[in-house]
C-alpha positions as CSV (number, residue, x, y, z in Angstrom):
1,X,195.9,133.0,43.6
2,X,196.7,133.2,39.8
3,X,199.9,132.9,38.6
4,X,200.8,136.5,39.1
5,X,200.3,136.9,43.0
6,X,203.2,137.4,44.7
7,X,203.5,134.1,47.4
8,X,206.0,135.6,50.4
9,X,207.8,138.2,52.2
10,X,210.0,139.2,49.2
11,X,207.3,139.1,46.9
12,X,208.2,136.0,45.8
13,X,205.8,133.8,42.9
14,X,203.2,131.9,44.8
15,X,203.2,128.5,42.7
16,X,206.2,126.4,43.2
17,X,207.5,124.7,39.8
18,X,206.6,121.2,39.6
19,X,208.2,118.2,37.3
20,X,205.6,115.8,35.5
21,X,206.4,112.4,33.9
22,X,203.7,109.9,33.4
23,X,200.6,109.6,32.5
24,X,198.6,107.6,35.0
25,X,195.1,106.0,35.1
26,X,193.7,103.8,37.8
27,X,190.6,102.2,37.3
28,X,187.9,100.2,39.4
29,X,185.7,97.7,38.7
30,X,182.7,95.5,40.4
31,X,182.7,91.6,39.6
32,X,179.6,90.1,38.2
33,X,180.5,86.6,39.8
34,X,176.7,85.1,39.3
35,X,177.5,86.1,35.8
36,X,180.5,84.2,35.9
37,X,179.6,81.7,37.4
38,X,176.6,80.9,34.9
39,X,179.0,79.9,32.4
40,X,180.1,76.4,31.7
41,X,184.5,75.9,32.2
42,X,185.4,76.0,28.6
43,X,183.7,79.2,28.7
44,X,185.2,80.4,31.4
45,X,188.4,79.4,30.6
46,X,188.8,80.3,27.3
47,X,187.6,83.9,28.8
48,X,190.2,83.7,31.1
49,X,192.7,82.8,28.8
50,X,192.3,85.7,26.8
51,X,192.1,88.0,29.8
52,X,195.8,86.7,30.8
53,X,197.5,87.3,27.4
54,X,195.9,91.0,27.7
55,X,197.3,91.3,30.9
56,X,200.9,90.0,30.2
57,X,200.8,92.3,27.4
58,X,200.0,95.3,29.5
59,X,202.1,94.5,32.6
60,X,205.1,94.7,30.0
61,X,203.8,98.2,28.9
62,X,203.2,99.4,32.3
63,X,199.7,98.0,34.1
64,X,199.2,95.8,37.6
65,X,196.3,94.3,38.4
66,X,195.1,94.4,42.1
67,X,192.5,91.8,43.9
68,X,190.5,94.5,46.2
69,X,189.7,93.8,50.0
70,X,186.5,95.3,51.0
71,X,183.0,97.1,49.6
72,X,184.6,99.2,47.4
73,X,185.8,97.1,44.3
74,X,186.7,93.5,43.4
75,X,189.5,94.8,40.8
76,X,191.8,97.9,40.3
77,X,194.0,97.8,37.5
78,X,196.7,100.1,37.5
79,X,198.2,101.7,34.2
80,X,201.4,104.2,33.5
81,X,202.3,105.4,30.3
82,X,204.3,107.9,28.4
83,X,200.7,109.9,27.4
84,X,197.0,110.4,28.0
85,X,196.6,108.9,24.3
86,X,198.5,106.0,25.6
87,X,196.0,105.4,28.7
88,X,193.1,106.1,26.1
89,X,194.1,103.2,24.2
90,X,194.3,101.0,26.9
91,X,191.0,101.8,28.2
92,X,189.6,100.9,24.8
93,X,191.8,97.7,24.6
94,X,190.4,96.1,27.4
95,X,187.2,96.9,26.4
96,X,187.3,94.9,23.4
97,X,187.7,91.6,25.8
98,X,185.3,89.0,26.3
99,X,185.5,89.7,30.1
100,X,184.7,93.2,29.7
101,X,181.2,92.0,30.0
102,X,181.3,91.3,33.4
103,X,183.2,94.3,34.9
104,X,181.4,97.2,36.4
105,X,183.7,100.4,36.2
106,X,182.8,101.9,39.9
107,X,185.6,104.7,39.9
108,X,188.4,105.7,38.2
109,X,191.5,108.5,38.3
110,X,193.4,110.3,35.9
111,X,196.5,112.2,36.8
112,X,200.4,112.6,36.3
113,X,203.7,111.6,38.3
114,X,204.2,115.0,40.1
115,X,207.5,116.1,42.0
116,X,207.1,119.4,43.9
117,X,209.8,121.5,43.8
118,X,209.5,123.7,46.6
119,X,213.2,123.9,47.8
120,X,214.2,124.5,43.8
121,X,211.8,126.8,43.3
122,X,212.2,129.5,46.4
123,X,216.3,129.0,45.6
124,X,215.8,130.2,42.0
125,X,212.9,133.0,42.9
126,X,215.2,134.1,45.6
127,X,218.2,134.2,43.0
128,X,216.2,136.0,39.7
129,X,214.7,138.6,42.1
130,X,218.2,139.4,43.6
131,X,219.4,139.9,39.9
132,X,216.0,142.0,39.7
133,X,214.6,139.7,36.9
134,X,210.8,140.3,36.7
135,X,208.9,137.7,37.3
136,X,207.3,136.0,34.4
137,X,209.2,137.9,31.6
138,X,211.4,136.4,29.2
139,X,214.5,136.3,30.7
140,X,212.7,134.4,33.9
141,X,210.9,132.1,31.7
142,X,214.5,131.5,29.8
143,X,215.7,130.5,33.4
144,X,213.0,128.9,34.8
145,X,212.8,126.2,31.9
146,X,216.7,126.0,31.7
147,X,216.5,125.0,35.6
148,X,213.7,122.8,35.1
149,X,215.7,120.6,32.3
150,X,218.6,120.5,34.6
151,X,215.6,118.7,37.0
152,X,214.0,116.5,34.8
153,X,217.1,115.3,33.2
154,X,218.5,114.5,37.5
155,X,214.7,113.0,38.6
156,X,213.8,111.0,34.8
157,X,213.7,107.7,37.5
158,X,211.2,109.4,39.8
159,X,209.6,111.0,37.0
160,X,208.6,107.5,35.0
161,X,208.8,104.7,37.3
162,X,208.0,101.4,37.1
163,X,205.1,99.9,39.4
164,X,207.0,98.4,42.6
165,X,207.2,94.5,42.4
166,X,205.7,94.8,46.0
167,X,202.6,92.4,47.6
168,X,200.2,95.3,48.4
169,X,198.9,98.1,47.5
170,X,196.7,101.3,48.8
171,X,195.3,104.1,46.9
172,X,193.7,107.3,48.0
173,X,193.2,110.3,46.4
174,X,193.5,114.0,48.8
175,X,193.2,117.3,48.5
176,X,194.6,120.6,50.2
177,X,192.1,122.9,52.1
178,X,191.3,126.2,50.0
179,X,189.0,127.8,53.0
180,X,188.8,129.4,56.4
181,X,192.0,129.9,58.3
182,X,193.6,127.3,57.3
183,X,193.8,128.0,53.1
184,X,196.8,125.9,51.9
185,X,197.3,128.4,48.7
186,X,197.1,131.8,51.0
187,X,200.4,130.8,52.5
188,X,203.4,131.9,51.0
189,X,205.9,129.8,49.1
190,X,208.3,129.9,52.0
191,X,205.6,128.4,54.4
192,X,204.9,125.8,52.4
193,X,208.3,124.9,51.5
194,X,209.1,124.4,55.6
195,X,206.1,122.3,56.3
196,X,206.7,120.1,52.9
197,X,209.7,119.4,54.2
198,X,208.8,118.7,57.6
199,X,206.3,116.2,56.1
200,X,209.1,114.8,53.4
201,X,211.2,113.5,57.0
202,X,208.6,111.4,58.1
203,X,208.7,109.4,54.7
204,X,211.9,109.0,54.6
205,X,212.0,107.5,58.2
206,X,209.9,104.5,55.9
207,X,211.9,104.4,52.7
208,X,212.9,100.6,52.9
209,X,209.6,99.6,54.3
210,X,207.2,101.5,51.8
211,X,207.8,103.1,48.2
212,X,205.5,106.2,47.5
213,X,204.8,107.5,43.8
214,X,202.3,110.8,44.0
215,X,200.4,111.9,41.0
216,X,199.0,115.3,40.6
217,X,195.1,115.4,39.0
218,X,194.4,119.2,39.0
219,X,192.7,120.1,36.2
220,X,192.3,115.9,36.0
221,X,189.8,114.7,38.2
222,X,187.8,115.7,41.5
223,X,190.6,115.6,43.9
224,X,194.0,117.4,43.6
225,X,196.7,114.6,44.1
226,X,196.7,110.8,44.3
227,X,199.2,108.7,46.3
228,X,200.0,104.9,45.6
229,X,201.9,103.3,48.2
230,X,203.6,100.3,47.9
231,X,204.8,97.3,50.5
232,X,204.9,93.5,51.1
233,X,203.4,94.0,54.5
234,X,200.2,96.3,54.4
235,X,200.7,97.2,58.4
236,X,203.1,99.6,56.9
237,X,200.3,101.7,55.3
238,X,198.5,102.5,58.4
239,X,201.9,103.3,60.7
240,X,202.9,105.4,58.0
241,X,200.0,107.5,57.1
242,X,198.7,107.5,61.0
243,X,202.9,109.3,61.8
244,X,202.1,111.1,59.2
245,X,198.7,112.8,60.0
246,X,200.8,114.7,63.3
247,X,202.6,116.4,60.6
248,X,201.5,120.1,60.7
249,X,200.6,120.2,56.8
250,X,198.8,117.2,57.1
251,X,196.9,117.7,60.2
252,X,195.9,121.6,59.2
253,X,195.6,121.4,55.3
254,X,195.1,117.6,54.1
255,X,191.5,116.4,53.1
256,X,191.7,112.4,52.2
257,X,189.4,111.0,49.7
258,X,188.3,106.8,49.8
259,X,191.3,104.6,50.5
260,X,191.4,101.6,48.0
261,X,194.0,98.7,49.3
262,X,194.5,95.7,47.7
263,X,196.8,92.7,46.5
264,X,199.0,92.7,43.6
265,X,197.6,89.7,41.0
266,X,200.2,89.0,37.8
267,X,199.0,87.6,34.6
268,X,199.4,83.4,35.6
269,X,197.3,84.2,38.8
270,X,194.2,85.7,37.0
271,X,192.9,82.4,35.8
272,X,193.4,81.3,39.7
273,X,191.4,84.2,41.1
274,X,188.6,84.2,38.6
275,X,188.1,80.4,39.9
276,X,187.9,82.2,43.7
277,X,191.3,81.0,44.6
């Protein structure tokens, strides 16, 4: 639907406002360990060395590094910032070090801390077409953005967090079906403000246990959202995402992408787990 449709029974706008704060970029990378381990210790440690300062560096601007379990990756490193031109020079940073020779970039995502506003956004529809403000003119657009500082100014935590000081973390990027019956963006507004909130209580049942920060990529990258969970005990992702999946909007819309889970490795452990310990 473009911007225009009208999403419910009272001819309400179809897209529900949304918040953004940070820029976000997670990026994976293969190991060359024969590589590594072709080199002599100085060389590897004064490698090392380097790739620890970087890394200090960066966790104070807003990076983690992850140890990946599995096929999928050895490494993910983990960056927010205040701008795409931020997470460009970061990017280019790293490339610059000596151990950029041995990483093999297998995937990567791009997106932005998203909050949905779905309960906001039918509240102020409702309200401007009571008034009988058109939709889109100026006087809606005056009162949509004078709303939406109100939000951003409440949510600036939410909106530009810090990466959880938590053990473990697992990635996966999703998407909301667009076909057949079940056509996420044919419902209207009011639909989808129920079942988000249906889906919003299950979370919250697993607030202390897990902390949740969801990007949106449209327009990004290949899927639509990503979600990074966080927790010290990594049987927490698959209760919660398994509860979740009996959710209506997750069990009729959701499509899942890879899942990517791994540990969290600060700056004076990298030397450690380059040596395979």
């Amino acid at each position: 639907m473009s911007p225009g449709n009208k999403g419910g029974a009272a001819g309400l706008p179809a897209a529900q406002l949304t918040l953004e704060g940070a820029s976000v970029l997670h990026q994976m990378f293969d190991f060359d360990w024969a590589q590594w381990r072709s080199l002599d210790d100085p060389m590897r440690h004064r490698i090392a060395t380097e790739a620890r300062q970087w890394l200090a560096r960066q966790e104070e601007a807003g990076s983690a590094l992850f140890s990946m379990l599995g096929h999928k990756g050895d490494l993910m490193l983990v960056h927010f910032r205040k701008s795409f031109d931020e997470l460009k020079a970061v990017e280019l940073d790293l490339a610059q070090l000596e151990l950029w020779g041995f990483l093999d970039q297998t995937a990567s995502f791009l997106s932005m801390v998203e909050l949905g506003l779905y309960e906001s956004s039918v509240k102020l529809y409702a309200s401007l077409a009571e008034r009988g403000v058109e939709p889109y003119s100026e006087e809606w657009s005056r009162e949509v953005e004078a709303a939406l500082l109100r939000q951003r100014e409440a949510m600036a935590p939410r909106l530009w967090p810090a990466i959880p000081e938590r053990k473990y973390v697992c990635f996966y990027p999703m998407d909301r079906k667009r076909g057949g019956k079940d056509n996420w963006y044919a419902l209207p507004i009011e639909e989808r403000r129920r079942l988000m909130h249906e889906h919003g209580l299950t979370g919250r049942r697993w607030a202390g246990e897990v902390q949740q920060i969801i990007t949106g990529s449209v327009g990004f990258d290949d899927w639509e959202w990503g979600v990074d969970l966080f927790a010290d005990d990594p049987l927490v992702f698959k209760k919660l995402i398994y509860e979740m999946r009996y959710d209506e909007v997750s069990a009729r819309f959701a499509v899942f992408g890879p899942f990517y889970v791994g540990l969290r490795v600060r700056a004076p452990q990298l030397e450690a787990l380059l040596s395979g310990r």
